[in-house]
Backbone as JSON Lines, residues from 0, in Angstrom:
{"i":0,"aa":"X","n":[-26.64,4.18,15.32],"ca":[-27.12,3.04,14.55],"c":[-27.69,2.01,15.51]}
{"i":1,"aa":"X","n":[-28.77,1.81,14.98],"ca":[-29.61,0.53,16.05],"c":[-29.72,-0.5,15.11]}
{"i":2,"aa":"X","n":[-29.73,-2.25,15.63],"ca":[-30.23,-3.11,15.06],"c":[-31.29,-3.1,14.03]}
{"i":3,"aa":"X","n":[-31.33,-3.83,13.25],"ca":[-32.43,-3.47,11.95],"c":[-33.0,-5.72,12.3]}
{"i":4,"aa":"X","n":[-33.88,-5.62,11.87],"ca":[-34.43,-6.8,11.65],"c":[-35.08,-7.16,10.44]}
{"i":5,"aa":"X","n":[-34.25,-8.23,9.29],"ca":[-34.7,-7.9,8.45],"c":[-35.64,-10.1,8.2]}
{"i":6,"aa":"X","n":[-36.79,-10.01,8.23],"ca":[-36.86,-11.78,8.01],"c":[-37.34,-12.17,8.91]}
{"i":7,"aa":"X","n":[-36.44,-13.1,9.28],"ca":[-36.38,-13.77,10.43],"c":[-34.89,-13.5,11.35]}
{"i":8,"aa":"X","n":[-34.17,-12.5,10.57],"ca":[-32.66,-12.42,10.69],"c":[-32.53,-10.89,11.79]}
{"i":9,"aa":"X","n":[-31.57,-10.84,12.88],"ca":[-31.22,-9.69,13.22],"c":[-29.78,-9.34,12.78]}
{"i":10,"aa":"X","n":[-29.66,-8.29,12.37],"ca":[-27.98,-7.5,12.36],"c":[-27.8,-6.41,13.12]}
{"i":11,"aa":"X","n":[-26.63,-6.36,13.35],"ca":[-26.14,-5.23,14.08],"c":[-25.3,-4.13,13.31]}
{"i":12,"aa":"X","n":[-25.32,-3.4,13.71],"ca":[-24.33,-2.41,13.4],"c":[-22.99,-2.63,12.67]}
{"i":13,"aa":"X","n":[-22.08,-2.04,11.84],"ca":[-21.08,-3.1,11.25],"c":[-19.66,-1.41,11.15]}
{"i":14,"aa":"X","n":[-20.41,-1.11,9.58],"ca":[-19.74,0.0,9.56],"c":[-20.09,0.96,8.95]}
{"i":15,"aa":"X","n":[-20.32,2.19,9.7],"ca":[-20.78,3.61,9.26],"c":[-20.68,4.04,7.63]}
{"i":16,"aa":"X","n":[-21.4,4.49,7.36],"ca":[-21.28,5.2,5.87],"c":[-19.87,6.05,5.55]}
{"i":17,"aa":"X","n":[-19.81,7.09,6.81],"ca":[-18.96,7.76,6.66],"c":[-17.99,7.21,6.63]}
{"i":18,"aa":"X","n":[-17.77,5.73,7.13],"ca":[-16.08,5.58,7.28],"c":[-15.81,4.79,5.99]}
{"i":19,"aa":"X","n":[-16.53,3.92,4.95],"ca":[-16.4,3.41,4.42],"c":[-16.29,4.52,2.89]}
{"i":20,"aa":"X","n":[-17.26,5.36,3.25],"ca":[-17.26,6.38,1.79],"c":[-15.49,6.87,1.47]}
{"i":21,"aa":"X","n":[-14.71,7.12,2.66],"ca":[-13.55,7.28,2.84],"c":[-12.66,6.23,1.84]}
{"i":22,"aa":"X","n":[-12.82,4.75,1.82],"ca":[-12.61,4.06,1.38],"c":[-13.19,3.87,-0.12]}
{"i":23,"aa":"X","n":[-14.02,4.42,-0.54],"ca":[-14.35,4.94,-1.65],"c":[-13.57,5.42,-2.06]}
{"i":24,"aa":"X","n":[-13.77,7.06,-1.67],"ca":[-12.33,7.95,-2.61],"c":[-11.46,7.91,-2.51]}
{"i":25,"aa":"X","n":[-10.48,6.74,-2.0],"ca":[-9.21,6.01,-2.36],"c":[-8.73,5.45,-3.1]}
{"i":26,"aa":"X","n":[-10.47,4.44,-3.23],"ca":[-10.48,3.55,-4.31],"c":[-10.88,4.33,-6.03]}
{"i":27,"aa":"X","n":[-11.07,5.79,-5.92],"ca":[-11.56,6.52,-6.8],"c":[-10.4,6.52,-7.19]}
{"i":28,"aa":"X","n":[-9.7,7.25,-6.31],"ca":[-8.41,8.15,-6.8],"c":[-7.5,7.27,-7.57]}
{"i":29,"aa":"X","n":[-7.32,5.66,-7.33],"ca":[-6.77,4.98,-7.61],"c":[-7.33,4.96,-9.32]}
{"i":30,"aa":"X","n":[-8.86,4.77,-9.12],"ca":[-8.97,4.82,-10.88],"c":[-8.63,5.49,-11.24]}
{"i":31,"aa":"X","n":[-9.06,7.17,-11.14],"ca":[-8.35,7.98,-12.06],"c":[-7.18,7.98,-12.33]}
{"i":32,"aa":"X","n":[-6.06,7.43,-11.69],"ca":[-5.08,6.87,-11.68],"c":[-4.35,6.59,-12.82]}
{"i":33,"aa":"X","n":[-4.99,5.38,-12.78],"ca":[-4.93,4.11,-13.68],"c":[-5.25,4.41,-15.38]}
{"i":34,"aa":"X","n":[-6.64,5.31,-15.05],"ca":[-7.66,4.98,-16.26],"c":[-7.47,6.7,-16.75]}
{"i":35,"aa":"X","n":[-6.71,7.57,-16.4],"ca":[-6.2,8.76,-17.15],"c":[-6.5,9.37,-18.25]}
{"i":36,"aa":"X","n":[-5.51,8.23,-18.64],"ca":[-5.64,8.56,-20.6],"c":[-6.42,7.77,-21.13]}
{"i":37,"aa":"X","n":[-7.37,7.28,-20.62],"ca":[-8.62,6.79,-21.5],"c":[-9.66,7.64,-22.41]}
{"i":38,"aa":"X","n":[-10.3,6.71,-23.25],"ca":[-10.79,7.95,-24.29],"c":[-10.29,9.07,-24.78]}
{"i":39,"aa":"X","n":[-8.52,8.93,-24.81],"ca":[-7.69,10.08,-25.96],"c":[-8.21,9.86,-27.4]}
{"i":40,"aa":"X","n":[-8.4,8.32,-27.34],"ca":[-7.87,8.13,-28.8],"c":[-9.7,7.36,-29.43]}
{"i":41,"aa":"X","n":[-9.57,6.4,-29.57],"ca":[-11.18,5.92,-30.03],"c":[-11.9,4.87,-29.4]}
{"i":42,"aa":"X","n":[-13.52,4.75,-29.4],"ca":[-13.78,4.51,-28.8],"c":[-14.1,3.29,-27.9]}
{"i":43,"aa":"X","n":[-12.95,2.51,-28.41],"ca":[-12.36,0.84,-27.67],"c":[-11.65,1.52,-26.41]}
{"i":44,"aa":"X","n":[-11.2,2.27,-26.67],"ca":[-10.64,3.42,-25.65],"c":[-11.06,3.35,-24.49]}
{"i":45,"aa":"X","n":[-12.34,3.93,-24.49],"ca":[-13.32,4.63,-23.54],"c":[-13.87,3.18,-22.36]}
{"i":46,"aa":"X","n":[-13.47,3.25,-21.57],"ca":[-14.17,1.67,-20.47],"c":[-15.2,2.15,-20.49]}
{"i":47,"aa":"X","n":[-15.89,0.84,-20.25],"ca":[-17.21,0.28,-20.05],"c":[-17.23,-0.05,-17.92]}
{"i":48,"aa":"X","n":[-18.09,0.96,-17.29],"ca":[-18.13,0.58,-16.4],"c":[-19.63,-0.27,-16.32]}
{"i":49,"aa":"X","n":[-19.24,-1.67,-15.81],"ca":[-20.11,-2.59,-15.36],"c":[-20.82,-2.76,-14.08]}
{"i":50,"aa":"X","n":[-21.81,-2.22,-14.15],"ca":[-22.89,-2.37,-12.51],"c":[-23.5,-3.84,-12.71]}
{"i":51,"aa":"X","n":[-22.81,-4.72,-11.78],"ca":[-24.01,-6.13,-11.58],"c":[-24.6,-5.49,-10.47]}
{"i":52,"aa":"X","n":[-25.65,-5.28,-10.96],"ca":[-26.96,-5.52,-10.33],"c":[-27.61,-6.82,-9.44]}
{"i":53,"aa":"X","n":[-28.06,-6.17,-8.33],"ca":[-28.65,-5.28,-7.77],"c":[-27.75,-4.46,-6.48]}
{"i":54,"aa":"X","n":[-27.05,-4.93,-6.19],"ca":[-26.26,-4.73,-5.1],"c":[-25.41,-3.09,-5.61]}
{"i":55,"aa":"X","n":[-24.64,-3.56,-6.72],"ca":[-23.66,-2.54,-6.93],"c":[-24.01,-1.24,-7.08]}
{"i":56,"aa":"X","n":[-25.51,-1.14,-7.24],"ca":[-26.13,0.42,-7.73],"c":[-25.58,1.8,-6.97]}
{"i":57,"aa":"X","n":[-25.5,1.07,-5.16],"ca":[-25.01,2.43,-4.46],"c":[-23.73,2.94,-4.61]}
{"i":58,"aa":"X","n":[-22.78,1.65,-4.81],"ca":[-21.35,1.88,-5.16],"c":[-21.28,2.07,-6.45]}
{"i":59,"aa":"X","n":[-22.13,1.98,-7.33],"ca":[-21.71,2.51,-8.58],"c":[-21.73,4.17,-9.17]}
{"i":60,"aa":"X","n":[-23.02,4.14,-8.39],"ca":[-23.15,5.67,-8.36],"c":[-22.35,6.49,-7.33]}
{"i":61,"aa":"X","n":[-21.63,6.21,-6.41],"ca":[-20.44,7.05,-5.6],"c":[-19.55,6.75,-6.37]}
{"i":62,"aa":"X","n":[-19.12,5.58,-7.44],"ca":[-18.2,5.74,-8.41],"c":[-17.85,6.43,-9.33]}
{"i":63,"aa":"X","n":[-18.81,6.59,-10.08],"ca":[-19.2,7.52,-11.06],"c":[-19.32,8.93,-10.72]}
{"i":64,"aa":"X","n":[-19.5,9.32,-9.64],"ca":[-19.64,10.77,-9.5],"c":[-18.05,11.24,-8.77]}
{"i":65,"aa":"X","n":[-17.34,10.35,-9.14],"ca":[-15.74,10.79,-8.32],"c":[-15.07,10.08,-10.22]}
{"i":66,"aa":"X","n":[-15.36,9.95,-10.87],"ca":[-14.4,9.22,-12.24],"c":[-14.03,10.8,-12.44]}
{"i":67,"aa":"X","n":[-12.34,10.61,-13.35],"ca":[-12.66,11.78,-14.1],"c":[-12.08,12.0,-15.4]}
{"i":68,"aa":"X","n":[-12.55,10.1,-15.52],"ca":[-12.75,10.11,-16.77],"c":[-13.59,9.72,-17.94]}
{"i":69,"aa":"X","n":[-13.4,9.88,-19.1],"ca":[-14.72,9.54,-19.84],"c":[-14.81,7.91,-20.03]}
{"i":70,"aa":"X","n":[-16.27,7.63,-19.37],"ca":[-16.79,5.77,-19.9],"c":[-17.84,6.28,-20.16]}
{"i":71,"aa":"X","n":[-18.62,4.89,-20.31],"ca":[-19.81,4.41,-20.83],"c":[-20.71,3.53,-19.66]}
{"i":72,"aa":"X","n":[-21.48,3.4,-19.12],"ca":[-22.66,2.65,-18.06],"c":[-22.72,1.82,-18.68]}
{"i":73,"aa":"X","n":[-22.84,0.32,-18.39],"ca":[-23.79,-0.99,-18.49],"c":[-24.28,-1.81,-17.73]}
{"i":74,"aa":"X","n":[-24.99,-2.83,-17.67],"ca":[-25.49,-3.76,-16.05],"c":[-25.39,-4.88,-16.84]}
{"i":75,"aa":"X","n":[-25.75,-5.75,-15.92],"ca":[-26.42,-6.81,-16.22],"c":[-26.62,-7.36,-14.65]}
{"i":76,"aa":"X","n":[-27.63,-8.62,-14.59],"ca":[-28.35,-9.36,-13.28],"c":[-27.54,-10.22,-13.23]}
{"i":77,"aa":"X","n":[-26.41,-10.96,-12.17],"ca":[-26.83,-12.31,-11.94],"c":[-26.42,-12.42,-10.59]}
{"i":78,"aa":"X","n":[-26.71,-13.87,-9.83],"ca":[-26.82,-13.88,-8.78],"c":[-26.28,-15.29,-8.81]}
{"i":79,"aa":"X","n":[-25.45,-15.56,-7.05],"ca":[-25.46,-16.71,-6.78],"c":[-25.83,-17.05,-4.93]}
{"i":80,"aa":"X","n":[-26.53,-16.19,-4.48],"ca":[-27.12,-16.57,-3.17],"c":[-28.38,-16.47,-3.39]}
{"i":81,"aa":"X","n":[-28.61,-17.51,-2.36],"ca":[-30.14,-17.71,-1.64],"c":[-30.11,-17.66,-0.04]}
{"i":82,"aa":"X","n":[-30.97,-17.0,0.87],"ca":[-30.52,-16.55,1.97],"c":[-29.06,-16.14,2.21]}
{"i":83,"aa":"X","n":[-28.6,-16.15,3.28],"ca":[-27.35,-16.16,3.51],"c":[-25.67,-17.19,3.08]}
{"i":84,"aa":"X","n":[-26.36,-17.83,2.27],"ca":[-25.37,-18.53,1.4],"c":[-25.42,-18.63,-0.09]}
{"i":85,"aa":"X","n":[-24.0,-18.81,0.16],"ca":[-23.95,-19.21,-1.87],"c":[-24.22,-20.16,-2.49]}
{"i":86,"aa":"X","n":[-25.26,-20.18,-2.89],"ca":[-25.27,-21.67,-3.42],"c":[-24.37,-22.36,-4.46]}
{"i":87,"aa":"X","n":[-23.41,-21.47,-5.27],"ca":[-22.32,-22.22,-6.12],"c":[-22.66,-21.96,-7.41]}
{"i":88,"aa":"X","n":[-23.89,-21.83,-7.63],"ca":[-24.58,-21.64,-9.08],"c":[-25.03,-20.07,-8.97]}
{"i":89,"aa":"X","n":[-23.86,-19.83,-10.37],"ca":[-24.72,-18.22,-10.82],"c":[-25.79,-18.7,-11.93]}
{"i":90,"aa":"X","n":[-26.07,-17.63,-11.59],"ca":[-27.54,-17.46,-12.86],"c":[-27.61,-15.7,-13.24]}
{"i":91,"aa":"X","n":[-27.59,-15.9,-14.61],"ca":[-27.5,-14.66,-15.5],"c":[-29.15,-14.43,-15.56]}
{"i":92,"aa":"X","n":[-29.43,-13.44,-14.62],"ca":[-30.97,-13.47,-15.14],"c":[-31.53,-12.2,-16.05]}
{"i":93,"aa":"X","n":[-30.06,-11.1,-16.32],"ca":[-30.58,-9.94,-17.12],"c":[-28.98,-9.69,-18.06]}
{"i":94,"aa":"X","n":[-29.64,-9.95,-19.63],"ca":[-27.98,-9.51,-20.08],"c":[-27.56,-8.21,-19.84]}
{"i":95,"aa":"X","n":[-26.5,-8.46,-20.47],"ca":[-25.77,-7.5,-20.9],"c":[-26.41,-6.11,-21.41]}
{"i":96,"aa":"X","n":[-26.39,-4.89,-21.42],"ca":[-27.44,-3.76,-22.08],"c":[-26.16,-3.44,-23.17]}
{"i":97,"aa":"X","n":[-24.99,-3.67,-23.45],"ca":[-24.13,-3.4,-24.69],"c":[-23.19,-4.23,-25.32]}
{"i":98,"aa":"X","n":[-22.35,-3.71,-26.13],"ca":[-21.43,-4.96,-26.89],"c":[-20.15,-4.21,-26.04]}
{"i":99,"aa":"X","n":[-19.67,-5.43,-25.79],"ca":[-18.26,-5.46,-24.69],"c":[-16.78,-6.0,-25.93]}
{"i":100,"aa":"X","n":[-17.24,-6.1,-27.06],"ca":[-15.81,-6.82,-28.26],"c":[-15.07,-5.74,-28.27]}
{"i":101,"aa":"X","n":[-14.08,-5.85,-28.04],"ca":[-12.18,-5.41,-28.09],"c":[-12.38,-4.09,-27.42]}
{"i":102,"aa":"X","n":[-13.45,-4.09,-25.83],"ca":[-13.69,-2.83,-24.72],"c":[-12.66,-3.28,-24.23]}
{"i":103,"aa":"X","n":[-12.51,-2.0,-23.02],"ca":[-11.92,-2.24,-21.78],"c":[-12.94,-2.16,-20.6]}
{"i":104,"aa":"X","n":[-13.02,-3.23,-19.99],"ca":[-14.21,-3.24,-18.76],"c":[-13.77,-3.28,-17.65]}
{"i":105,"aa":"X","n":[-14.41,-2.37,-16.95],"ca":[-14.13,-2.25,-15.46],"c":[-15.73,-2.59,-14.84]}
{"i":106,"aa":"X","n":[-15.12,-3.92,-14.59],"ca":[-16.73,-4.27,-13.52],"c":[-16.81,-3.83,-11.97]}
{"i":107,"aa":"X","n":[-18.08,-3.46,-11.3],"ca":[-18.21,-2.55,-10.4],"c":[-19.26,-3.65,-9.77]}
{"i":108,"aa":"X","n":[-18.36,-3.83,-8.15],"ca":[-19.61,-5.07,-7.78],"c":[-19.58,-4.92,-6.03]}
{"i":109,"aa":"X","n":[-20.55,-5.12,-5.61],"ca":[-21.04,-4.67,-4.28],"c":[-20.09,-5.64,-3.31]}
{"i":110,"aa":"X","n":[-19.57,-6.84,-3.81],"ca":[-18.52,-7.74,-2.44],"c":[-18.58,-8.97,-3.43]}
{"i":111,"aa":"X","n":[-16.95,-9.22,-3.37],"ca":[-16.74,-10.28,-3.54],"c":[-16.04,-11.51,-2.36]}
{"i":112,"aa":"X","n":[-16.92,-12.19,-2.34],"ca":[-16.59,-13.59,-1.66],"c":[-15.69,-14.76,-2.14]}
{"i":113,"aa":"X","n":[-16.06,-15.66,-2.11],"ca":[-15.67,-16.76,-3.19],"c":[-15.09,-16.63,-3.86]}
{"i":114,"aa":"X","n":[-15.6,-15.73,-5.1],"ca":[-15.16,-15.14,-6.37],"c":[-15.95,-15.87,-7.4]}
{"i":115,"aa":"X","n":[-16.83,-17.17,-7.55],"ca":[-17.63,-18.15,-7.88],"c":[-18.52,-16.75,-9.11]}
{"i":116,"aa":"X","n":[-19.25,-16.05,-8.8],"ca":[-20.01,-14.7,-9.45],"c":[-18.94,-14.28,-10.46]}
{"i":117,"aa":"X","n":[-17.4,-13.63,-10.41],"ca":[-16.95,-12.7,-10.43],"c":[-16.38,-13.88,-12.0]}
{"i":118,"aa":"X","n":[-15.81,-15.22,-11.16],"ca":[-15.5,-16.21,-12.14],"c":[-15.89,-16.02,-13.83]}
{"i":119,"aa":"X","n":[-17.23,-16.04,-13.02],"ca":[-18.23,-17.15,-14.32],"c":[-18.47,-15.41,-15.04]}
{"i":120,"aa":"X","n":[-18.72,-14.24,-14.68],"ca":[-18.73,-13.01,-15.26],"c":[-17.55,-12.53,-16.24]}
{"i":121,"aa":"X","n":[-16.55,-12.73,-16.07],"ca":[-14.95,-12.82,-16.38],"c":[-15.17,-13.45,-17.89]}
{"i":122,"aa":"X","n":[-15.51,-14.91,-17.62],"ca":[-15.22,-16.29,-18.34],"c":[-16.33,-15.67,-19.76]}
{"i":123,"aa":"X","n":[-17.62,-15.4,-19.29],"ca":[-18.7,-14.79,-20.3],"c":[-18.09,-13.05,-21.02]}
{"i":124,"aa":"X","n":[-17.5,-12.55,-20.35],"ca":[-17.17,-11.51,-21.05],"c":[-15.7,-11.6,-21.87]}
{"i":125,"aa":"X","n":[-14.86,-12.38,-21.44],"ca":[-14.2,-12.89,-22.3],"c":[-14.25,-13.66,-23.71]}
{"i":126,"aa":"X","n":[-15.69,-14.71,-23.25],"ca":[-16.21,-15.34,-24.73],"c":[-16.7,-13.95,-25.59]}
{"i":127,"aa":"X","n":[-17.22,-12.81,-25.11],"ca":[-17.87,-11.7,-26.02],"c":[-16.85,-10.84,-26.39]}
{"i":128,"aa":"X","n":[-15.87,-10.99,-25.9],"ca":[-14.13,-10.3,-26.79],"c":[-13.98,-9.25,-26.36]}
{"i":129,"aa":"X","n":[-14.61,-9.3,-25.42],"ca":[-13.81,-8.0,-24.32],"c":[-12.22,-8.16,-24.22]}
{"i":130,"aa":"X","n":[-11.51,-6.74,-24.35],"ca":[-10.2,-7.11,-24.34],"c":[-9.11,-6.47,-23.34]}
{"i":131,"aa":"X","n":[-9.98,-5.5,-22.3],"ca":[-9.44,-5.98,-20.52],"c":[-10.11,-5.94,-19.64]}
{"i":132,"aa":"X","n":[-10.09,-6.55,-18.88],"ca":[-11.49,-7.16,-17.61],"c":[-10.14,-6.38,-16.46]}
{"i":133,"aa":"X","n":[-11.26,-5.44,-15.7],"ca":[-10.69,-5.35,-14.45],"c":[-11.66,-5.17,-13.48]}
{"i":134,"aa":"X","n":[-11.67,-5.69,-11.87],"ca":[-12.49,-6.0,-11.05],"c":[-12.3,-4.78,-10.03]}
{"i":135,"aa":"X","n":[-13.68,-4.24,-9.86],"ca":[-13.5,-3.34,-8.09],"c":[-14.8,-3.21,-7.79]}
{"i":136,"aa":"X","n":[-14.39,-3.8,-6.43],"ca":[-15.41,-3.91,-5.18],"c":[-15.34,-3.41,-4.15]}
{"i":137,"aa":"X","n":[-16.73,-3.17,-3.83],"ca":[-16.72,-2.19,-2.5],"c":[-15.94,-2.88,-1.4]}
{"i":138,"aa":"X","n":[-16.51,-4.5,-1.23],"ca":[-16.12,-4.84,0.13],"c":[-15.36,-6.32,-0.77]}
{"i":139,"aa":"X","n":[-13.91,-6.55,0.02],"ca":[-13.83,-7.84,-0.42],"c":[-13.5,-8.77,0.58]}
{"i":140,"aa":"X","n":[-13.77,-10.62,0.67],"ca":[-13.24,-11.16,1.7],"c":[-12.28,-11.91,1.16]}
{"i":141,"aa":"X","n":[-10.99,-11.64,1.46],"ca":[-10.03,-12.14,0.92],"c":[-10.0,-13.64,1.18]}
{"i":142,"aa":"X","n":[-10.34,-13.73,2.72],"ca":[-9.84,-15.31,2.93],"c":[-10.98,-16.46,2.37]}
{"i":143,"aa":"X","n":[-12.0,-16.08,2.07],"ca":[-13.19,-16.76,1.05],"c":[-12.68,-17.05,-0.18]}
{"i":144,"aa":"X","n":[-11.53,-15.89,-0.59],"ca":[-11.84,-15.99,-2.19],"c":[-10.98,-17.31,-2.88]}
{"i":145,"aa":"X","n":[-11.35,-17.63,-3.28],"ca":[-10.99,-19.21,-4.22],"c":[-10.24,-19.28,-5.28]}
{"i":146,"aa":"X","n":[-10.01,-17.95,-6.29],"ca":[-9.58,-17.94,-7.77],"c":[-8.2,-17.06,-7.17]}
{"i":147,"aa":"X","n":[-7.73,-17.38,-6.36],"ca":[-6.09,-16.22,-6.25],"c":[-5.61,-16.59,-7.49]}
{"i":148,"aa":"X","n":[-4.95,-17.57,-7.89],"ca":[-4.3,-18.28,-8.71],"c":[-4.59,-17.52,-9.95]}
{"i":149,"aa":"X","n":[-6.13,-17.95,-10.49],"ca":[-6.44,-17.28,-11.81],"c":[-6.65,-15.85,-11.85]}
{"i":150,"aa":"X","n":[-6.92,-15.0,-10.78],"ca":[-6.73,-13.37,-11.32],"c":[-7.33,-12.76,-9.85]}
{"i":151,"aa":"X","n":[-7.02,-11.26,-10.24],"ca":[-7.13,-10.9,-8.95],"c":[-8.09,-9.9,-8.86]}
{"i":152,"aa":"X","n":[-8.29,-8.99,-7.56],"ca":[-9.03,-7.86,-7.46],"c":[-8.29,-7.07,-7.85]}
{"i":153,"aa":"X","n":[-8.71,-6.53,-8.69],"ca":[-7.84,-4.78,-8.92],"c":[-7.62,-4.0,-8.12]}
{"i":154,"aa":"X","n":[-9.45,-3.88,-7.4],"ca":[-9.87,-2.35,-6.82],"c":[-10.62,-2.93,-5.78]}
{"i":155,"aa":"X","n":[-10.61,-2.9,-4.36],"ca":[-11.54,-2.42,-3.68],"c":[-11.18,-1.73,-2.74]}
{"i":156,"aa":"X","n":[-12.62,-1.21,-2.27],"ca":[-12.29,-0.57,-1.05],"c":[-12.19,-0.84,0.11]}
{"i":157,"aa":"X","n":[-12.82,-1.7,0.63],"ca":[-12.61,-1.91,2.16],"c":[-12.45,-3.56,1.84]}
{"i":158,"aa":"X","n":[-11.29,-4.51,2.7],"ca":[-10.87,-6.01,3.22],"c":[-11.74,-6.13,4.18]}
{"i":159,"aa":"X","n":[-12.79,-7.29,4.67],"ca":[-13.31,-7.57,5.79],"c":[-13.36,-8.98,5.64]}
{"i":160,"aa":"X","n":[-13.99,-9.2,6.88],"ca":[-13.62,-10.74,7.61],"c":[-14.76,-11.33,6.57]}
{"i":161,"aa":"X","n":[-15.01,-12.95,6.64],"ca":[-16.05,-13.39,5.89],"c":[-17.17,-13.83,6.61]}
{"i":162,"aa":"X","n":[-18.24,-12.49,7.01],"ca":[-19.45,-12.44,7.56],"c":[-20.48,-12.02,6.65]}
{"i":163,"aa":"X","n":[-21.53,-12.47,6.73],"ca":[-22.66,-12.06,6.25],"c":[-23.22,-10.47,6.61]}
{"i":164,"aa":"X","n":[-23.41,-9.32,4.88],"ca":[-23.47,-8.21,5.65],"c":[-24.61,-7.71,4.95]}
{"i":165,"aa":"X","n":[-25.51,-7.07,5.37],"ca":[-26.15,-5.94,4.7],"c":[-26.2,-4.83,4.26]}
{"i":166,"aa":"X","n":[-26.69,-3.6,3.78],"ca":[-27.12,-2.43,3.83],"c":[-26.2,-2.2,2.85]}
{"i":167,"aa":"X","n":[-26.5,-0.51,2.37],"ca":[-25.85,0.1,1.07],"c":[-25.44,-0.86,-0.16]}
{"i":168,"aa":"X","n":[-26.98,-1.57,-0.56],"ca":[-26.93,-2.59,-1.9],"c":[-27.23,-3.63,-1.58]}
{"i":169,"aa":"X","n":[-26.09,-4.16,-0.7],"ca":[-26.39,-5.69,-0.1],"c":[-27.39,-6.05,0.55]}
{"i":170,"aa":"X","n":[-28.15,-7.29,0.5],"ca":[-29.15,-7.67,0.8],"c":[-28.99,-9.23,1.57]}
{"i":171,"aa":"X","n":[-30.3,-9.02,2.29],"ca":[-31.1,-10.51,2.85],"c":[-32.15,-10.62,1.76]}
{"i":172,"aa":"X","n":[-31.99,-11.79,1.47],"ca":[-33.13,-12.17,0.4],"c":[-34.21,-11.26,-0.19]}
{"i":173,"aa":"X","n":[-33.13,-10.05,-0.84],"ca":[-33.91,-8.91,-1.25],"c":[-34.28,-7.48,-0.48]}
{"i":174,"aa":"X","n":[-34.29,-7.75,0.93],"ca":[-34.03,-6.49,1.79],"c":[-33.11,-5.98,2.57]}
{"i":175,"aa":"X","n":[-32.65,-4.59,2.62],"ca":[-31.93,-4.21,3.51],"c":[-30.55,-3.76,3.03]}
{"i":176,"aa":"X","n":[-31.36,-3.29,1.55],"ca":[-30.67,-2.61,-0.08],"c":[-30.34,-1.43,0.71]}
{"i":177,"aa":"X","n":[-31.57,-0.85,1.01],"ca":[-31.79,0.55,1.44],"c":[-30.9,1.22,2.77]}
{"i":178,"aa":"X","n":[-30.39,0.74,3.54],"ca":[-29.93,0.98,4.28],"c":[-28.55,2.31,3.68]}
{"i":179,"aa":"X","n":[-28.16,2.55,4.61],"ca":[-27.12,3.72,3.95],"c":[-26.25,2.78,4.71]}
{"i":180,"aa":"X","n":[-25.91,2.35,6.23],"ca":[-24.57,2.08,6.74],"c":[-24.37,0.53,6.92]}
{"i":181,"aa":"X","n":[-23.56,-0.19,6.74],"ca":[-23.73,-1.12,7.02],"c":[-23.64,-2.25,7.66]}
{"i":182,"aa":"X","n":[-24.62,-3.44,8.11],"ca":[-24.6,-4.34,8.91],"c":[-24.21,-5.36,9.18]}
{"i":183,"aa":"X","n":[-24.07,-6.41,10.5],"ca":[-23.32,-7.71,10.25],"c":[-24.71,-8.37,10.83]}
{"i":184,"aa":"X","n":[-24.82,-9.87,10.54],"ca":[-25.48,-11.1,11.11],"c":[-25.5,-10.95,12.94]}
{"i":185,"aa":"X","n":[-26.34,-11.02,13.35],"ca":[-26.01,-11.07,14.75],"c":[-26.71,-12.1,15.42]}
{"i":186,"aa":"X","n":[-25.69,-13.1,15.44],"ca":[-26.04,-14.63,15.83],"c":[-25.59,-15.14,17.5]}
């Protein structure tokens, strides 16, 4: 792995595909786990896995191809960075593609920070009568996150420090989705 330059920004090297995919099917095994006997019975049953977009697409799809059990796909857009920071304000810029009333949702999200995104996603799918919200993320930074108190991560796979990262989803102001392994800020 060599430096990538994405901007005006350089990153370095962070962590391999391979070692993190590992951390994937941990975090798989754990759903099937959990989510077993879903869809025995009808179809409030069946979770709703949630891709926020744009980030979560790569981890959603290594998710989905390790479930082994029966859901349903949905997305929706929103965002709360601009460059390398959060600005505090999400913005919903693509709904919902289904009805989430008396589901069980498992939202699927590329890193949680703050938790500021994860908050205000929670708070809106709750007003639509969703009736269990559970969270898993690829990467989480624990010591960023702000909402311990009000609820937690369910699922992720890999704990890291709170650096700015790229590749496999995550982005610099839109690039550096594509990457397969992924990168840190190199300041």
């Amino acid at each position: 792995m060599e430096k990538i330059k994405l901007y005006d920004k350089v990153f370095r090297p962070y962590i391999p595909y391979e070692e993190f995919i590992c951390d994937i099917e941990k975090t798989c095994q754990k759903l099937n786990q959990d989510y077993k006997d879903c869809g025995m019975g009808q179809q409030e049953d069946i979770p709703i896995i949630l891709c926020v977009l744009n980030g979560a697409i790569p981890f959603t799809a290594e998710v989905l191809r390790r479930l082994d059990f029966p859901c349903e796909l949905s997305s929706l857009k929103l965002s709360s960075y601009e460059g390398t920071c959060s600005t505090g304000e999400v913005k919903f810029s693509q709904p919902l593609t289904c009805s989430v009333k008396n589901r069980r949702i498992l939202i699927i999200e590329d890193i949680v920070d703050t938790g500021c995104t994860i908050q205000a996603l929670r708070k809106h799918l709750q007003t639509l009568g969703a009736k269990d919200i559970r969270i898993c993320t690829l990467f989480y930074k624990e010591e960023a996150f702000r909402f311990k108190e009000e609820f937690q991560i369910d699922y992720y796979a890999r704990s890291i420090q709170n650096q700015f990262i790229v590749g496999f989803g995550l982005d610099y102001n839109e690039l550096g989705r594509n990457y397969k392994d992924i990168y840190i800020l190199d300041e």
